[in-house]
PAVEXVEX-790543 format. One record per residue (C-alpha): y, x, z. Coordinates in steps of 0.02 Angstrom, whole numbers, padded with zeros to 5 digits, always signed. Each point is the difference from the previous one (the first is absolute). Last residue first. Layout:
N
YXZ
...
***
This chain:
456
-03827+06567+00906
-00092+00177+00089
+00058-00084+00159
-00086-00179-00047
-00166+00114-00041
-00021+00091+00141
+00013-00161+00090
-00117-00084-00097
-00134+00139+00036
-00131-00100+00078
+00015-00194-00015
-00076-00072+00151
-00043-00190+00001
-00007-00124+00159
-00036-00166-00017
+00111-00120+00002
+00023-00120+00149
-00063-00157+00081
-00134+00064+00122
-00083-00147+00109
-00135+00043+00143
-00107-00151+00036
-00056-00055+00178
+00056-00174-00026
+00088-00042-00168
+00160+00066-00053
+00132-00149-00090
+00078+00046-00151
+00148+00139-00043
-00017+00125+00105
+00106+00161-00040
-00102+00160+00054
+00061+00148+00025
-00097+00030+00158
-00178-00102-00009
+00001-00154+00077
-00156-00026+00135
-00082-00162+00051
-00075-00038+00152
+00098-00173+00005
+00084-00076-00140
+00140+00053-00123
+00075-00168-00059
+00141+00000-00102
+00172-00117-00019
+00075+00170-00031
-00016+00138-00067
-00064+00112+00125
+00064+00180-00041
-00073+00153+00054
+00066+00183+00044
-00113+00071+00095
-00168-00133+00036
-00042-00149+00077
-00136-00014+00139
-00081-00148+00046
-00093-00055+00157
+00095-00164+00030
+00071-00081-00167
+00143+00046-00102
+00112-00183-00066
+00144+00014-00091
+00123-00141-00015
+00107-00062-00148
+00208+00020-00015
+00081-00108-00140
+00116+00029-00136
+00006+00184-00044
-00189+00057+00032
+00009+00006+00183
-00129+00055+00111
-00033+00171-00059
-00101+00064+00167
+00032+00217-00014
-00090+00119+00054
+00070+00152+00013
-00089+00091+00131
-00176-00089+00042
-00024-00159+00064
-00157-00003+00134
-00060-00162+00074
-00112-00026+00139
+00078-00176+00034
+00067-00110-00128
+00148+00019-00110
+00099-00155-00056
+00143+00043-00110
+00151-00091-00059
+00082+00195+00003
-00079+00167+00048
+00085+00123-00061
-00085+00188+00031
+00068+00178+00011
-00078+00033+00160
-00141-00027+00141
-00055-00194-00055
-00140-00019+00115
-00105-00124+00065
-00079-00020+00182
+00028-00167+00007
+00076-00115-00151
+00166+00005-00072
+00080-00169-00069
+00147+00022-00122
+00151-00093-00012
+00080+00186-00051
-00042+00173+00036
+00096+00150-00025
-00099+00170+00046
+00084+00159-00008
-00086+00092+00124
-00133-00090+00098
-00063-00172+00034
-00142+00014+00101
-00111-00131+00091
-00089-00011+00167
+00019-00183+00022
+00076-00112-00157
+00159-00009-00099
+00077-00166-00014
+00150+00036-00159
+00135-00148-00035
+00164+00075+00002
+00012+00189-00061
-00108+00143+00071
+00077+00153-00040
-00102+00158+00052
+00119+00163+00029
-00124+00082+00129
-00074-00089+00012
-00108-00135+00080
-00156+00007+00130
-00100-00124+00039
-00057-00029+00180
+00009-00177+00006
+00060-00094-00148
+00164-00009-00071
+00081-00166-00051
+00135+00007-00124
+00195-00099-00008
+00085+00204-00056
-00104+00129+00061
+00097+00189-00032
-00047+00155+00011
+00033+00163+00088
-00158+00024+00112
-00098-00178+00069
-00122+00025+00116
-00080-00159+00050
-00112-00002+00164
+00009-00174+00035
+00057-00103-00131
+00163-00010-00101
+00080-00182-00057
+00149+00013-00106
+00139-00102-00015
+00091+00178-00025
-00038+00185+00024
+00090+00146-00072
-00083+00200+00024
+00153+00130+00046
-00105+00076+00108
-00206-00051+00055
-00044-00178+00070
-00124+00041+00125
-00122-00144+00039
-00087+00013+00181
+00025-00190+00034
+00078-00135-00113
+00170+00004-00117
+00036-00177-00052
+00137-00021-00132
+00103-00151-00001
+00175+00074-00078
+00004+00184+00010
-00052+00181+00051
+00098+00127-00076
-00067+00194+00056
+00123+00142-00018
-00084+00085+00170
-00184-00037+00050
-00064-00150+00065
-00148+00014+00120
-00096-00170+00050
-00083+00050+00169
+00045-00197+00039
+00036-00142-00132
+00138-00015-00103
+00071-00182-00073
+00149+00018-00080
+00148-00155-00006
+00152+00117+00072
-00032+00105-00153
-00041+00199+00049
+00104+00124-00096
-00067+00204+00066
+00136+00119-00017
+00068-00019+00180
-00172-00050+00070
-00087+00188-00043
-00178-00002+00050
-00042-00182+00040
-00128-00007+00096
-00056-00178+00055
-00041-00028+00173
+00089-00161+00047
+00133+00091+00076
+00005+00087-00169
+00042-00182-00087
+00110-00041+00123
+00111+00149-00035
-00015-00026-00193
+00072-00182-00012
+00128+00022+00148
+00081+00165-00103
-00040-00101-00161
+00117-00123+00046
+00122+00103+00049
+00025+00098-00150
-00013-00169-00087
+00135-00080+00108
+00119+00167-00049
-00066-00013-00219
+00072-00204+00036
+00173+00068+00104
+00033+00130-00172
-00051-00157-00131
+00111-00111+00089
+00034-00148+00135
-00128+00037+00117
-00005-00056+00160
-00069+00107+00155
-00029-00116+00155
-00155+00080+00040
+00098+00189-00033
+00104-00032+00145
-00107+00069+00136
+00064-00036+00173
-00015-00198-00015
+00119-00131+00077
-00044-00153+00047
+00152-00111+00007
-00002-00164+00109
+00126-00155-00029
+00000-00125+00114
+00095-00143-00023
+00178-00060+00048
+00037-00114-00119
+00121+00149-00071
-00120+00107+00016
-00124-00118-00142
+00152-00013-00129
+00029+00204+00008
-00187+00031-00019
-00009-00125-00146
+00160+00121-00065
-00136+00134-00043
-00088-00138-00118
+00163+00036-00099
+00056-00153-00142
+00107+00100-00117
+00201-00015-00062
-00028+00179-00027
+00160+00046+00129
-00055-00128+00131
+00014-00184+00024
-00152-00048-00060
-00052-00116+00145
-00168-00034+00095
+00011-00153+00099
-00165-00104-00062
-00099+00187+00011
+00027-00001+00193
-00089-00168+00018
-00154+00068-00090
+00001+00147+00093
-00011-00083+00152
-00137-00102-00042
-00079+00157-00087
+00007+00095+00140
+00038+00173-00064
-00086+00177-00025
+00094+00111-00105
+00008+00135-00131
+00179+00048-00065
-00038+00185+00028
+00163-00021+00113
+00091+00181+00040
+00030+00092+00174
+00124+00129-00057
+00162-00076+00029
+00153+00100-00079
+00022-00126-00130
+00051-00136+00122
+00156+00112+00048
+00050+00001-00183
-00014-00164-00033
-00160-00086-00058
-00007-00132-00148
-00097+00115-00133
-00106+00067+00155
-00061-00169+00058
+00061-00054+00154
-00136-00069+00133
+00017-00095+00168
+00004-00009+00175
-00153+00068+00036
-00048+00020+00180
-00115+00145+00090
+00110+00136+00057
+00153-00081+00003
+00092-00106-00130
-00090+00079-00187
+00088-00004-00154
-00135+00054-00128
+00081+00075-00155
-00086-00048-00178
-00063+00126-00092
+00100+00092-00156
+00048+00149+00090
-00103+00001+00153
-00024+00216-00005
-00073+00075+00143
-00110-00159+00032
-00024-00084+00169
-00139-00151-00026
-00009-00201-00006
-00103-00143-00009
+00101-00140+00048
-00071-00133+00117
+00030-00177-00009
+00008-00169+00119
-00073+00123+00120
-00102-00059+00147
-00029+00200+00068
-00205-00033-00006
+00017-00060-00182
+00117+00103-00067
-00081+00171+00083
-00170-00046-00093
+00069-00042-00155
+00077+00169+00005
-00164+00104+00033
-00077-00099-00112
+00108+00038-00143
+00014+00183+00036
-00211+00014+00014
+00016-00100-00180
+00085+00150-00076
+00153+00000-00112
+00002+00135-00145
-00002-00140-00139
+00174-00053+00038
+00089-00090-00173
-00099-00151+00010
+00126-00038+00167
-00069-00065+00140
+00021-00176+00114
-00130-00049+00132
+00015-00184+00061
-00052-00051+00165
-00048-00182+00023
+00100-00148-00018
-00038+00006-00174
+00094+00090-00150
-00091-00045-00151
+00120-00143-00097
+00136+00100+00046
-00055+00173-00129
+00148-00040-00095
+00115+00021+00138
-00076+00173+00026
+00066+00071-00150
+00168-00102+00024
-00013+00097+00170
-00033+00177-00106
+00135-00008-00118
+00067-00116-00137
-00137+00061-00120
-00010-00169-00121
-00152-00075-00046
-00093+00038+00160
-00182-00046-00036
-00127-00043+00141
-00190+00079-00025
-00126-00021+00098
-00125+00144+00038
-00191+00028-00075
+00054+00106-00143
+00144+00134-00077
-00002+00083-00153
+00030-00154-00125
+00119-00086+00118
+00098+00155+00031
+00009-00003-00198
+00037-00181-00010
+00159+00041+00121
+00067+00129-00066
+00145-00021+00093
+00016-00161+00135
-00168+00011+00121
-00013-00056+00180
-00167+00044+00060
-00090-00111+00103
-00153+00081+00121
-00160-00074-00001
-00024-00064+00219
-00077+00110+00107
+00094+00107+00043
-00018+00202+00055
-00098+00077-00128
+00084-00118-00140
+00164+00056+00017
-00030+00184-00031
-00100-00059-00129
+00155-00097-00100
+00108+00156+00056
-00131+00102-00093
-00016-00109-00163
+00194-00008-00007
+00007+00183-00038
-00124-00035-00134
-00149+00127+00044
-00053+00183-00086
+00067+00106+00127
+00173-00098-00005
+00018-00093-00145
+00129-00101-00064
-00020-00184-00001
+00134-00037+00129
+00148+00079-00084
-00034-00116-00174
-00075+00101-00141
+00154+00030-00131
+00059+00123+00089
+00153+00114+00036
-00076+00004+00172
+00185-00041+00073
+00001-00176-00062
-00129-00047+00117
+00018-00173-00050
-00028-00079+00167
-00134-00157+00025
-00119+00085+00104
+00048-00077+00159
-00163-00002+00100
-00032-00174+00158
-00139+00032+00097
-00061-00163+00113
-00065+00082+00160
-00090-00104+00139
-00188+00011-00050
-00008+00186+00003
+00019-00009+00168
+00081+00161+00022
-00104+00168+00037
***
């Protein structure tokens, strides 16, 4: 591994992106749930040391808003990728600086190393990190003298026909001395067909002094992937979940089916975990040991415990307890902490509720501003009114209780422990301890009234 203490990284993520047909900037669009910037910026940070600067020009407050704990360096104007770098001055040292684009999410730190590695024991006033593709169009050409020696290289818009044939491409990520690079960025010209400043021409400046520049070419291109579109961002995703799902069953998780199974880049699953096919796991959710997450079910920013089985629902920003069971086709919006041993069955939406031990809700039921304790039995159809037009009150069933078929909790109410609520009932006022409350009309029988309607 580098010395992480030597590497100043240096991401150009000031582009338009014109080509997403967006108004998000490039950067900030997601691949497997992250900022595209967000996993160059970590890329960066696994193998340095020091908080990575970001050059930023579109969108600016919005990549400012999304992304934390770098510096940030504004490029007014794009006049390419040197006056990108130009702007960034006041942070290039006289120790090795790392540029990457914001636009590269699929690069690995393992690459990086590797290349830092092979610049600093070959003495290389830069390296190039390039690869053979099958089709360059679009990347710039490296011109190589020899086997080892860069002379320079021409970007594809100012490339002949001869240059064009060259399939080794530039990713345009590099390792430089800054002292050198510094000097090399005082003669960079615009004298080119876009009248732009090209970091590639730093390479040009630096051979022409006579220093060494080192390439370190990869064999799998899809590191150095950028995306410039909606097509090239679905491609990095594909990817992206490829790596995402394959070290996640090296791990020991099962996942039954990975090519219809979504997994964000940010999940946390632990081992003999088993996902089964159609499954969406997202944002910061925490999947721990012997939990089986059954088809089609829709996890995010959720935390599931050990032993969790989960069948065709979804837990939206909820905790879930240890060995509780849920679904199938529960919905557990934002705000829910359901306890150990628990069931929340068939139809079941819950809400900012609390759910105690051992309870059960087992179907038909809404649960909303609740706090149920442990022991708990709600019946089918009950229902916690917590909203009477203008503002939403909390219910409150105690440990012990059991509430009937097709109740309704009017709430702010109290029903406390030991206490039963007879089905039908609609409860009104608070339920003392160990009481049994029955709100509803009793029952009369009129024989013969149907024999009579008819005969009407």
């Amino acid at each position: 591994m580098s010395d992480v203490y030597s590497i100043t990284p240096i991401i150009l993520a000031a582009g338009e992106g014109k080509r997403m047909y967006s108004k998000v900037p490039k950067v900030l669009h997601k691949v497997c749930g992250i900022p595209m910037v967000e996993h160059v910026i970590n890329c960066a940070r696994e193998i340095s040391g020091e908080e990575p600067v970001v050059v930023i020009g579109h969108g600016a407050e919005q990549v400012r808003k999304e992304v934390t704990g770098v510096k940030f360096v504004m490029q007014e104007r794009q006049l390419g990728t040197g006056h990108a770098v130009m702007q960034a001055e006041n942070y290039i040292n006289d120790g090795d600086i790392l540029i990457l684009y914001g636009d590269t999410p699929l690069l690995q730190p393992e690459t990086l190393s590797e290349m830092h590695e092979m610049h600093r024991a070959e003495g290389c006033s830069a390296t190039i990190l390039t690869s053979d593709i099958d089709d360059p169009t679009g990347y710039g050409r490296v011109i190589r003298i020899g086997e080892k020696l860069i002379e320079a290289i021409v970007e594809d818009k100012d490339a002949d026909s001869s240059t064009k044939l060259i399939k080794e491409i530039n990713s345009g990520i590099y390792f430089f001395d800054g002292k050198e690079l510094r000097e090399a960025l005082r003669h960079l010209k615009n004298d080119n067909t876009q009248g732009e400043y090209y970091l590639t021409d730093v390479i040009g400046i630096m051979r022409e002094k006579g220093l060494k520049i080192g390439a370190f070419k990869i064999k799998n291109a899809e590191d150095i992937m950028g995306v410039n579109n909606r097509y090239q961002l679905s491609e990095a995703n594909k990817i992206m979940q490829r790596r995402i799902v394959k070290k996640l069953m090296l791990g020991g998780v099962t996942i039954i089916d990975p090519d219809s199974t979504y997994i964000d880049a940010s999940v946390t699953i632990e081992k003999d975990v088993t996902i089964y096919p159609g499954c969406i796991l997202e944002g910061n959710t925490v999947i721990q040991e012997d939990s089986v997450i059954g088809p089609y079910s829709r996890i995010k920013d959720a935390k599931i415990d050990r032993g969790v089985k989960v069948q065709n629902s979804v837990v939206l920003e909820s905790s879930v307890g240890e060995g509780t069971t849920i679904g199938p086709f529960a919905y557990l919006r934002p705000g829910n902490k359901i306890g150990k041993h628990a069931k929340v069955g068939d139809f079941v939406e819950m809400k900012n509720s609390t759910f105690g031990d051992n309870s059960k809700a087992s179907h038909l039921t809404y649960v909303g501003d609740g706090d149920v304790g442990s022991n708990v039995n709600l019946g089918c159809g009950v229902v916690f009114v917590n909203y009477d037009g203008k503002k939403k009150y909390r219910t409150y069933v105690g440990d012990n209780s059991f509430v009937g078929c097709n109740v309704n909790l009017i709430a702010p109410v109290r029903v406390n422990e030991n206490t039963y609520v007879a089905a039908g009932t609609t409860v009104t006022k608070d339920v003392p301890q160990d009481s049994l409350a029955i709100g509803r009309a009793r029952q009369e029988n009129k024989e013969g009234w149907v024999t009579e309607r008819k005969n009407k």
